[in-house]
Backbone as a printed PyTorch tensor [residue, N CA C, xyz], in Angstrom:
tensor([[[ -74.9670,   18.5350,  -76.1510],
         [ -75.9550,   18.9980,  -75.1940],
         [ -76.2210,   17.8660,  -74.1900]],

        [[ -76.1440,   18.3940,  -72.9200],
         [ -76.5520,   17.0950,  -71.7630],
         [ -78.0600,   16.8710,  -71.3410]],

        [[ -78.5440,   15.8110,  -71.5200],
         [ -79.3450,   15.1960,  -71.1560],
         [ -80.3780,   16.0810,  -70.6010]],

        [[ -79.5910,   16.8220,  -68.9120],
         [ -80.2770,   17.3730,  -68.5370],
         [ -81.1930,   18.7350,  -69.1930]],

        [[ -80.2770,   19.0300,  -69.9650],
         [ -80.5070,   20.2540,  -71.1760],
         [ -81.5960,   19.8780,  -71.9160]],

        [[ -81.5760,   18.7360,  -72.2560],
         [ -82.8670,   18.6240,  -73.2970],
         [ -83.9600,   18.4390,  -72.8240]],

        [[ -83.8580,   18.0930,  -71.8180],
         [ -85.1440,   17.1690,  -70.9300],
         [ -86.3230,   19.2360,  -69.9870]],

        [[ -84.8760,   19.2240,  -69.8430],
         [ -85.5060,   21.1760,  -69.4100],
         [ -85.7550,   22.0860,  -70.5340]],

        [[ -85.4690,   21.8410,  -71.5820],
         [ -85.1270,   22.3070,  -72.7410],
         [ -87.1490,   21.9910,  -73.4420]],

        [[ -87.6870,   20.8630,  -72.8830],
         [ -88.7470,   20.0480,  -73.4570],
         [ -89.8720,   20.7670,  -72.2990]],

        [[ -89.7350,   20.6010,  -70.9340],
         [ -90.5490,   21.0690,  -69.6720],
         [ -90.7410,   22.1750,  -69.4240]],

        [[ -89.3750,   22.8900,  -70.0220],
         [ -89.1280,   24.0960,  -69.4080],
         [ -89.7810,   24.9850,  -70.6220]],

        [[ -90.9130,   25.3240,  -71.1280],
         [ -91.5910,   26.2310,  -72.0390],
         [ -92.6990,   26.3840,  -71.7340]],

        [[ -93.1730,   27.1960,  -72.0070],
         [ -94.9080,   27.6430,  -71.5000],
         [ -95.7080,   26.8160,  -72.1750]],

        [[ -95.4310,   26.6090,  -73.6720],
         [ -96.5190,   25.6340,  -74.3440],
         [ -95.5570,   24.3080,  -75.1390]],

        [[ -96.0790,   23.5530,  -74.5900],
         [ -95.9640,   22.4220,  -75.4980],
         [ -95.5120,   22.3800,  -76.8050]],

        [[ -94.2120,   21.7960,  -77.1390],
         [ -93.5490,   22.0160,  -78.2040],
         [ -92.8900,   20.3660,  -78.5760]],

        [[ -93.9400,   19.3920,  -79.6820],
         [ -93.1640,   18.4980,  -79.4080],
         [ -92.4020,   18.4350,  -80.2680]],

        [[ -91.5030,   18.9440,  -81.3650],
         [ -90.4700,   19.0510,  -82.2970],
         [ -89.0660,   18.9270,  -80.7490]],

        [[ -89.2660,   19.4700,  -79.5620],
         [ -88.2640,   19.2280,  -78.5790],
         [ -88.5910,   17.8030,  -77.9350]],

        [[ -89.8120,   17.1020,  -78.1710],
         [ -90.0080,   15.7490,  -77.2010],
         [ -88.7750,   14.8730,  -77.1490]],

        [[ -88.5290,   14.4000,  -78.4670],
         [ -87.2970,   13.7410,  -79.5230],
         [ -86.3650,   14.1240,  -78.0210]],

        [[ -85.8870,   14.6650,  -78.3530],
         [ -84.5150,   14.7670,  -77.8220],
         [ -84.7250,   14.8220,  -76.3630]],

        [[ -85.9870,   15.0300,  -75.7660],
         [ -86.4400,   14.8940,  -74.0150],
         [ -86.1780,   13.3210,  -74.1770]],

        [[ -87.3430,   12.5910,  -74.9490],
         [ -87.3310,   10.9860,  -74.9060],
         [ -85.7660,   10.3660,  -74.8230]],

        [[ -85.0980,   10.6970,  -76.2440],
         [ -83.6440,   10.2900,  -75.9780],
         [ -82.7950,   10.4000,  -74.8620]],

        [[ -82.9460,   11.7660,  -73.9580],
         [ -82.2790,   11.5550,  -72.5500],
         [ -82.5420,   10.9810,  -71.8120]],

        [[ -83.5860,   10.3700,  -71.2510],
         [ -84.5780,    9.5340,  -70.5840],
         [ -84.0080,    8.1990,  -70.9520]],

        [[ -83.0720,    7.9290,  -72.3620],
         [ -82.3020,    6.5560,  -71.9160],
         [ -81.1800,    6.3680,  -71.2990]],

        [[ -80.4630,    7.1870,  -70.9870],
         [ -79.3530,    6.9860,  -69.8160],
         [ -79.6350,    7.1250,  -68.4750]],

        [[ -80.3940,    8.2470,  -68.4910],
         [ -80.7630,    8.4650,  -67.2850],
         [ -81.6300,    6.7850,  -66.5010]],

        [[ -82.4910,    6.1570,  -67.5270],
         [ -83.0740,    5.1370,  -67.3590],
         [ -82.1620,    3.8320,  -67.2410]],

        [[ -81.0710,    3.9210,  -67.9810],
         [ -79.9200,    2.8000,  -67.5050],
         [ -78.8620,    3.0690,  -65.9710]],

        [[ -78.9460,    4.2770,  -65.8150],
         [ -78.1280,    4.5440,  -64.4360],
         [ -79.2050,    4.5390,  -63.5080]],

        [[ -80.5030,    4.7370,  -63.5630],
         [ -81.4060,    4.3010,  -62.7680],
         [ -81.6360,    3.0250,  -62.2810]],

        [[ -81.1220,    2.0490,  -63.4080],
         [ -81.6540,    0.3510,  -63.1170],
         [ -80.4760,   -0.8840,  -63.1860]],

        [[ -79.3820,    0.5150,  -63.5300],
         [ -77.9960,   -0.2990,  -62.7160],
         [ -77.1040,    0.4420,  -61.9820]],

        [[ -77.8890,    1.0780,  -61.3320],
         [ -76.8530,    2.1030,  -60.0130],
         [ -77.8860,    1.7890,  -58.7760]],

        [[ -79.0050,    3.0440,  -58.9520],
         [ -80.2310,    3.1250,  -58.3810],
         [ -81.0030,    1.7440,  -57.4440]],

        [[ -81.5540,    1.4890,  -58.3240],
         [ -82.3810,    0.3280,  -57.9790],
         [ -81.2320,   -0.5210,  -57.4970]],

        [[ -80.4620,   -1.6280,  -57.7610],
         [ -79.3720,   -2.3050,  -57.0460],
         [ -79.4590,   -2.0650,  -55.5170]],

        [[ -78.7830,   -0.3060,  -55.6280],
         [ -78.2660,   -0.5550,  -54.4000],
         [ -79.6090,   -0.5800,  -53.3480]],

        [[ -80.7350,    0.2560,  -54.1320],
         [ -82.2720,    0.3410,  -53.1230],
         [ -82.0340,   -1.1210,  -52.5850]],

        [[ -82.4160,   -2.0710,  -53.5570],
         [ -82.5120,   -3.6940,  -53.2510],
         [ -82.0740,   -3.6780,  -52.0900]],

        [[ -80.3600,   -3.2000,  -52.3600],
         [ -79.4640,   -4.0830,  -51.1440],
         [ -79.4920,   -3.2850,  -49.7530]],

        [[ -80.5570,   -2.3930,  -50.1780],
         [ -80.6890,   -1.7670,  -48.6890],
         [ -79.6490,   -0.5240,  -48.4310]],

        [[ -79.4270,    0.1580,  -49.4930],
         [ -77.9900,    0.7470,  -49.2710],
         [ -78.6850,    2.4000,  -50.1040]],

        [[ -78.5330,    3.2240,  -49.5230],
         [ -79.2510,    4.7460,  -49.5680],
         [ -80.1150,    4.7880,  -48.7530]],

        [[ -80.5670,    5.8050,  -49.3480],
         [ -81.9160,    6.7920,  -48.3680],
         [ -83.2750,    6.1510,  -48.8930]],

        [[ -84.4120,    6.5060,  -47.6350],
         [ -85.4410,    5.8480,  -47.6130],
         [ -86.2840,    6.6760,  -49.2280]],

        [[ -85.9770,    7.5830,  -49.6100],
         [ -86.6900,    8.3510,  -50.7810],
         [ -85.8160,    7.4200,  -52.0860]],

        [[ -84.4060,    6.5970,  -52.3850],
         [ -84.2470,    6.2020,  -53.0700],
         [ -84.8530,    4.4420,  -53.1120]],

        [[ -84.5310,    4.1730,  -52.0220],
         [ -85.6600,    2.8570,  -51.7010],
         [ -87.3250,    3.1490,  -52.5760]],

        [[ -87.7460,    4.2390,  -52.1960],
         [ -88.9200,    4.8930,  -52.4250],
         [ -89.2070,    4.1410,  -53.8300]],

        [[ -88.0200,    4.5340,  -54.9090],
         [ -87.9620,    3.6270,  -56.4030],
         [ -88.5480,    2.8930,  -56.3130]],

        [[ -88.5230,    1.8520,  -55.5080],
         [ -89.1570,    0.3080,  -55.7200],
         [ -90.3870,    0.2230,  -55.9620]],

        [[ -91.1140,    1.1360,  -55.5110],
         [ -92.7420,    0.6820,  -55.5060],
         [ -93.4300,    1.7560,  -56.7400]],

        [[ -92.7330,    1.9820,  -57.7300],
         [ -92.5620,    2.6220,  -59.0750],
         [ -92.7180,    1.9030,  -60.0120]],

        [[ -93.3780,    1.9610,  -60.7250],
         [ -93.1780,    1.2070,  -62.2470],
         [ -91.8110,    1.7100,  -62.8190]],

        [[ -91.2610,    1.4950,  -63.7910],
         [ -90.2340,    1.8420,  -63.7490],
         [ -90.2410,    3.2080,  -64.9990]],

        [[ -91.4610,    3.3650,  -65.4190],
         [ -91.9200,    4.8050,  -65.9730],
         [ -91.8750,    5.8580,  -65.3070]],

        [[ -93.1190,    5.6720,  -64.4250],
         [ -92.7000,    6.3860,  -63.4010],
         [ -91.2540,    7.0470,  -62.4950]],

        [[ -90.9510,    5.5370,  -62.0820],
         [ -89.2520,    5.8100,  -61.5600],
         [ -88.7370,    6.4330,  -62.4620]],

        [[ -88.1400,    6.4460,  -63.8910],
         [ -87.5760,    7.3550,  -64.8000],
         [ -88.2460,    8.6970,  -64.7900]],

        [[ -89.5330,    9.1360,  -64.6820],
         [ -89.9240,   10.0700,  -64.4970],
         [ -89.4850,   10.8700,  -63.3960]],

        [[ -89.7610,   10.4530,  -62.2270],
         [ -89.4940,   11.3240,  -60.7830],
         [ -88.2330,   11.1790,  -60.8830]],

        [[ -87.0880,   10.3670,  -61.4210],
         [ -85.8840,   10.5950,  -60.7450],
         [ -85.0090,   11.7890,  -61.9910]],

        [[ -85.6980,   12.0710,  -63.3230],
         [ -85.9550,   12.7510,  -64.1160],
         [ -85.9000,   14.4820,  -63.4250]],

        [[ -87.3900,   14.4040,  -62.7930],
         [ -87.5490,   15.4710,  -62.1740],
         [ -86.6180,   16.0450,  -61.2070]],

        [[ -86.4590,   15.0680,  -60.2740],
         [ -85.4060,   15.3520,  -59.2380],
         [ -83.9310,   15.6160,  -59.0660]],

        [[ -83.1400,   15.0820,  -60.7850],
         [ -82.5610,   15.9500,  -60.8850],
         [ -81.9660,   16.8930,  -61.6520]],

        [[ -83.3240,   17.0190,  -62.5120],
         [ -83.0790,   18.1850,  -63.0680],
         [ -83.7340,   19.3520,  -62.1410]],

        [[ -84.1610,   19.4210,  -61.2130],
         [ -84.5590,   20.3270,  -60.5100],
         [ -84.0300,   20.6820,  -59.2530]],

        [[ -82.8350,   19.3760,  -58.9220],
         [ -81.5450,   19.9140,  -58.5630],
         [ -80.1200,   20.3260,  -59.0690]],

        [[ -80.3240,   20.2050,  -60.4680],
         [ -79.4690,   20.8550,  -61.1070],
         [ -79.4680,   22.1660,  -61.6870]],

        [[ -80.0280,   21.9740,  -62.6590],
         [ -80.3530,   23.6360,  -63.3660],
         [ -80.4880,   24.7310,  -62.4820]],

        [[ -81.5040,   24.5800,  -61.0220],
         [ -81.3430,   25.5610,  -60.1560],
         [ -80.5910,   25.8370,  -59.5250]],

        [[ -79.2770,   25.0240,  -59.3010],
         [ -78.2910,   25.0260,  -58.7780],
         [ -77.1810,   26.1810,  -59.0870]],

        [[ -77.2540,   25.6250,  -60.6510],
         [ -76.4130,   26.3530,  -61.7160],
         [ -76.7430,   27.6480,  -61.7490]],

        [[ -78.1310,   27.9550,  -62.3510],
         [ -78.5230,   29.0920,  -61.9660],
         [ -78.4760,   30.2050,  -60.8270]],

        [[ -78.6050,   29.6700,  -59.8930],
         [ -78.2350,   30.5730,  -58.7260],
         [ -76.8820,   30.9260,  -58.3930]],

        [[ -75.9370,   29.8220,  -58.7490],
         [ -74.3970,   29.9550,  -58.5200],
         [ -74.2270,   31.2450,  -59.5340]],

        [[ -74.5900,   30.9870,  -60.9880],
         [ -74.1710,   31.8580,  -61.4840],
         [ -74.7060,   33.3320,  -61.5750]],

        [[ -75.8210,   33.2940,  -61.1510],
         [ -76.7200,   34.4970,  -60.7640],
         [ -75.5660,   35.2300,  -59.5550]],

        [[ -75.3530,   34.4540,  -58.1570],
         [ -74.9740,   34.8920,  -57.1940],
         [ -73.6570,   35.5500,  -57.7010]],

        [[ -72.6030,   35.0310,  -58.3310],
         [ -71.4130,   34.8860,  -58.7710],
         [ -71.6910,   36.2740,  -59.4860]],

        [[ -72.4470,   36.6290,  -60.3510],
         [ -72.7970,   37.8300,  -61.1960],
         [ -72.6990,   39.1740,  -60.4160]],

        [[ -73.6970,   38.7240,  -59.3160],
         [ -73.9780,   39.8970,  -58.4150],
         [ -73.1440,   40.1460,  -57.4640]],

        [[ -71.9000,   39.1080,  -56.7910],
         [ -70.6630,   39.3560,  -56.4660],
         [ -69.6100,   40.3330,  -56.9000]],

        [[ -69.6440,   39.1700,  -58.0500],
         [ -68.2490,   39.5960,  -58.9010],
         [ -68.4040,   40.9760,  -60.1900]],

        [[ -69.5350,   40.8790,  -60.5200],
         [ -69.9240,   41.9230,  -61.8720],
         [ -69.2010,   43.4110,  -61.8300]],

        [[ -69.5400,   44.0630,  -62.3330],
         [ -69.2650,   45.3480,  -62.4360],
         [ -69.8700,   45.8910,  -61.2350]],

        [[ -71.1370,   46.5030,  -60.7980],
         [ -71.6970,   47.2310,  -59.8550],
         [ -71.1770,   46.4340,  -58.2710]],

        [[ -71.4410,   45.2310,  -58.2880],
         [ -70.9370,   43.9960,  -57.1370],
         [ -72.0640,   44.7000,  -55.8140]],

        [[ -73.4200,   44.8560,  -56.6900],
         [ -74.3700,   45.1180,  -55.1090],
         [ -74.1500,   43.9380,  -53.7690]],

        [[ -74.2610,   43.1610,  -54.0550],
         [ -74.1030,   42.1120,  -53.2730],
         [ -72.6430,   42.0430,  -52.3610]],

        [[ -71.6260,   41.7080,  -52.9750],
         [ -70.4340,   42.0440,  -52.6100],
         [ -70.5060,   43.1660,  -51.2590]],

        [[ -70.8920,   44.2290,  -51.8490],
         [ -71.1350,   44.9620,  -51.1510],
         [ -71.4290,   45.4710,  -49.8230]],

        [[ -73.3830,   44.2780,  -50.3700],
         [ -73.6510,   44.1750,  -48.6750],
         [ -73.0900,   43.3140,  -47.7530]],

        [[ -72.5650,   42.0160,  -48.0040],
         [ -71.8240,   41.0810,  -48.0900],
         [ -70.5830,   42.0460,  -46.7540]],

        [[ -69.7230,   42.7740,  -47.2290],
         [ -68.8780,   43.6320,  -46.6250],
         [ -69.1430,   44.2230,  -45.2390]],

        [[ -70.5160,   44.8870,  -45.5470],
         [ -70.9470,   45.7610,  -44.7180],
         [ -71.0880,   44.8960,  -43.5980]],

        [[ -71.1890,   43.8790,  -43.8420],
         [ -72.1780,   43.1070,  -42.9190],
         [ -73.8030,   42.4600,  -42.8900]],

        [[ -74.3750,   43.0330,  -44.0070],
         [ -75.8910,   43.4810,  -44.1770],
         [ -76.3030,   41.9870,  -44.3620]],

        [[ -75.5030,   41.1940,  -44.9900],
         [ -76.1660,   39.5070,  -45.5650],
         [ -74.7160,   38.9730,  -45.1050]],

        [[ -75.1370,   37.3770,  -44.6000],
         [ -74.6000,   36.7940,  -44.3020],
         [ -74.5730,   35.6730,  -45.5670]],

        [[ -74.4800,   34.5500,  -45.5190],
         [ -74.2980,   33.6280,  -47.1910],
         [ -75.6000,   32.8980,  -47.0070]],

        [[ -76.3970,   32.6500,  -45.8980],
         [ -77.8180,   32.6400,  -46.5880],
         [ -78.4720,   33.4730,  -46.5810]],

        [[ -78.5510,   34.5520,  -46.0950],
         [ -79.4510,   35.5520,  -46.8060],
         [ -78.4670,   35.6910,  -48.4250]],

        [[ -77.2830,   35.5310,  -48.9450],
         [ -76.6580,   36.1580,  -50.5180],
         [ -77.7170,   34.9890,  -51.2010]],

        [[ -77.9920,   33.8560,  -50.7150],
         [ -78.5090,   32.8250,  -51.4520],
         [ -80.0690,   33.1710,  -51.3920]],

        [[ -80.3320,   33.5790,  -50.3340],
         [ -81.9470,   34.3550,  -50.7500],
         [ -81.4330,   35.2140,  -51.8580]],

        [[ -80.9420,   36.2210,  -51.2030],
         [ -81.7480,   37.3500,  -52.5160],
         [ -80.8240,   37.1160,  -53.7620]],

        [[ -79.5720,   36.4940,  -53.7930],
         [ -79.3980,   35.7870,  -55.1640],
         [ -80.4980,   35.2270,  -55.9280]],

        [[ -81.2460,   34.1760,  -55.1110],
         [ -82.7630,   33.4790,  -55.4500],
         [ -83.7330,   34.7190,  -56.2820]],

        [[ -83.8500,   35.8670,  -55.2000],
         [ -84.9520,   37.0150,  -55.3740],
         [ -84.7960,   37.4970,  -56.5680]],

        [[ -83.1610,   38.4280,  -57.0920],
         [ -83.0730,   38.9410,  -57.8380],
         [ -83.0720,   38.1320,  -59.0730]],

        [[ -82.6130,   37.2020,  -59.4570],
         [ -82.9130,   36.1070,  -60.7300],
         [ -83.4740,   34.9880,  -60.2840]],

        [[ -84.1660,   34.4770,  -60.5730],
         [ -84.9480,   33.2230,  -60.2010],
         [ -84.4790,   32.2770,  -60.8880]],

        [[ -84.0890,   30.9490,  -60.3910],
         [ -83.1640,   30.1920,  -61.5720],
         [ -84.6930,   29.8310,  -62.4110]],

        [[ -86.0200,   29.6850,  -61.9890],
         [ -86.7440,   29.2790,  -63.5290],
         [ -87.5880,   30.5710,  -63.2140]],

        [[ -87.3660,   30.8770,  -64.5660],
         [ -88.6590,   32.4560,  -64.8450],
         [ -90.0180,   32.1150,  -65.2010]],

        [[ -90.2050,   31.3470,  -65.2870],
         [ -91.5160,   30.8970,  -64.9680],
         [ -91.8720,   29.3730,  -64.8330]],

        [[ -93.1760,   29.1830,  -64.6850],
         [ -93.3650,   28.0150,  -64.0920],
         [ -95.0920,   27.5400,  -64.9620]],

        [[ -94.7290,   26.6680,  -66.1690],
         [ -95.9460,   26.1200,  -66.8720],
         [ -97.4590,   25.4540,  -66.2690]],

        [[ -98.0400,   25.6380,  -65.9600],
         [ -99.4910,   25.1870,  -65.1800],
         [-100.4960,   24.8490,  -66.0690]],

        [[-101.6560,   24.3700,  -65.9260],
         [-102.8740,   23.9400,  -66.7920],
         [-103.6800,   24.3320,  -65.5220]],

        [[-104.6900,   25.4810,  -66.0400],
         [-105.7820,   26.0630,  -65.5190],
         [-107.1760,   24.8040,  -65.1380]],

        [[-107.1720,   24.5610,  -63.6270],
         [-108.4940,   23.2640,  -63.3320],
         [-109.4490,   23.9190,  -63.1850]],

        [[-109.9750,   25.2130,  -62.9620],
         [-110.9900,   25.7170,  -62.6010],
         [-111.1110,   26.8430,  -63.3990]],

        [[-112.4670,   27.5460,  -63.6490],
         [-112.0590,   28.8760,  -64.2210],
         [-111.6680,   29.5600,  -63.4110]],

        [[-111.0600,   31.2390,  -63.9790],
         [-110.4050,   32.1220,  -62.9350],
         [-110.8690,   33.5630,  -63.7620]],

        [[-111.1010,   34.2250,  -63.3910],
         [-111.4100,   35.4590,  -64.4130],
         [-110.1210,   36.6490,  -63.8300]],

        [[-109.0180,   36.5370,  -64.3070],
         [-108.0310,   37.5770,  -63.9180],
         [-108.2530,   39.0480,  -64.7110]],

        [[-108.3090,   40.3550,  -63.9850],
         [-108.4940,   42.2140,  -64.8390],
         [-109.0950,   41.9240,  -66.3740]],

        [[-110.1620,   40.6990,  -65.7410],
         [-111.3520,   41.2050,  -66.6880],
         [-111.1820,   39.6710,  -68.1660]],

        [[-110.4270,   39.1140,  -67.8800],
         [-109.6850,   37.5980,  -68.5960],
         [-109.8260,   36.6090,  -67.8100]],

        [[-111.1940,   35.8150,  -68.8840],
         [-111.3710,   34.3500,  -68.2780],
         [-109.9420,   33.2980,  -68.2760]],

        [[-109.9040,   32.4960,  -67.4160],
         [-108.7640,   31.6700,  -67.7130],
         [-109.8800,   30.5500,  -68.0720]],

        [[-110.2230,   29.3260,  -68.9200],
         [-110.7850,   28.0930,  -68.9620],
         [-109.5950,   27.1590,  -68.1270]],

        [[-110.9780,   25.8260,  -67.6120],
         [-109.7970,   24.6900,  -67.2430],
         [-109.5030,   24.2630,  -68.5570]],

        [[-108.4790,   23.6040,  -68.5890],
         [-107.3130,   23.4170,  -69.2710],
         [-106.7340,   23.6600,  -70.3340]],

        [[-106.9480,   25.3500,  -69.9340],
         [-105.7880,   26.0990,  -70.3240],
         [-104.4110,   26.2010,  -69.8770]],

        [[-103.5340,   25.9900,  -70.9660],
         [-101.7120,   26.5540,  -70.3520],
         [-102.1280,   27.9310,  -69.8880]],

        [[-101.2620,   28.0000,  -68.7870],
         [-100.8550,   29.2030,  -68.1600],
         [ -99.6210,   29.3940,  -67.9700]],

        [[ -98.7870,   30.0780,  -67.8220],
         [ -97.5140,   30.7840,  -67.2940],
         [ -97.5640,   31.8980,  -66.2940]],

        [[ -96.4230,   31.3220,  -64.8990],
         [ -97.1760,   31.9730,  -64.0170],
         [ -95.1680,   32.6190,  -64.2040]],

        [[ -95.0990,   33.5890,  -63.8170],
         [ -94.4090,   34.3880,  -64.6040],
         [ -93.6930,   34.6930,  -63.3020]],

        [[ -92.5330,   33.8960,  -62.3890],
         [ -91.5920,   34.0380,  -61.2060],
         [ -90.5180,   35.3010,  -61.3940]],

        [[ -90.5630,   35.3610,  -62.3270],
         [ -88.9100,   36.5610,  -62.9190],
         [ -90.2020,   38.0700,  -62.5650]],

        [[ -91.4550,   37.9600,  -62.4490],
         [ -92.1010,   39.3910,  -62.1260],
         [ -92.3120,   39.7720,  -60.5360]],

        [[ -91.9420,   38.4930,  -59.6180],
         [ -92.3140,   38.3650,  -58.3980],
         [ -91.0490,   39.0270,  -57.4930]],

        [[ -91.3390,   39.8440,  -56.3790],
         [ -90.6540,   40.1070,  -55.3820],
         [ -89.7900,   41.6580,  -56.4690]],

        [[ -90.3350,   42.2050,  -56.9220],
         [ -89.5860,   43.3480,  -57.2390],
         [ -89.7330,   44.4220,  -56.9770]],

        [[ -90.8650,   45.0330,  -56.0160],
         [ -91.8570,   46.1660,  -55.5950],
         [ -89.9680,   46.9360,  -54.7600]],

        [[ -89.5270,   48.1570,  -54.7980],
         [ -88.6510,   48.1750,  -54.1320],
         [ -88.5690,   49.0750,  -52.7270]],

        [[ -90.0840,   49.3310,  -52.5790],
         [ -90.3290,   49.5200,  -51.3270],
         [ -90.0790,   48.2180,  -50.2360]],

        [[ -90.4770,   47.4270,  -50.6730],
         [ -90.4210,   45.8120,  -50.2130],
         [ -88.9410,   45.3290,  -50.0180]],

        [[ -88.3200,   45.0130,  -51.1370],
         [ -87.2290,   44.8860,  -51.0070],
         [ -86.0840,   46.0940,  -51.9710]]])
């Protein structure tokens, strides 16, 4: 299992599960050695982008953290959508394909509604700061919430 797997594998759940921390913490050491002999180096020598420079003024917790985030949140969604899109291409029905043909989507609109129809994360974990009283259900602050992306954009009058 890669790194990135475990680390999404740990974030990526509605509630807190630390029997998965273990194996989040353990990826966090490579990722933390290619951070502080790739990364940082070349920031030093002045060599990347001003957001990898950015590292420097990081503890280096932090820095393992955000660069953590950044790419697992350019990966997994990546994957996801390729293979989402690829589904709705190539599959059996091939809606996409389809419109694709007609003319109807060009390849960023296939990458929107690739996006629309599967969402590479189906939901998205939050901690409630305020109360909220949703159809009659208090939310307390800090409560987990799950805000539930795989229910969004499906009305098919809309789309």
């Amino acid at each position: 299992m890669t790194w990135s797997t475990e680390i999404i594998g740990f974030i990526g759940v509605p509630r807190l599960d630390p029997g998965r921390a273990s194996g989040a913490r353990l990826a966090l050491s490579p990722l933390r050695e290619h951070l502080e002999s790739v990364i940082l180096p070349d920031a030093r020598a002045g060599r990347g982008s001003a957001q990898m420079k950015a590292f420097l003024d990081l503890d280096r917790d932090q820095a393992v953290a955000l660069f953590a985030q950044i790419l697992t949140g350019g990966i997994e969604p990546v994957v996801a959508c390729l293979g989402s899109a690829l589904l709705h291409l190539l599959g059996p029905s091939r809606p996409l394909l389809d419109r694709v043909r007609r003319g109807e989507l060009d390849v960023e609109q296939l990458v929107e509604e690739a996006l629309r129809l599967e969402a590479p994360f189906h939901f998205v974990p939050r901690t409630a700061l305020d109360p909220i009283e949703l159809q009659g259900q208090v939310i307390e602050p800090g409560q987990r919430v799950a805000l539930v992306l795989a229910a969004a954009n499906r009305d098919p009058d809309a789309f």
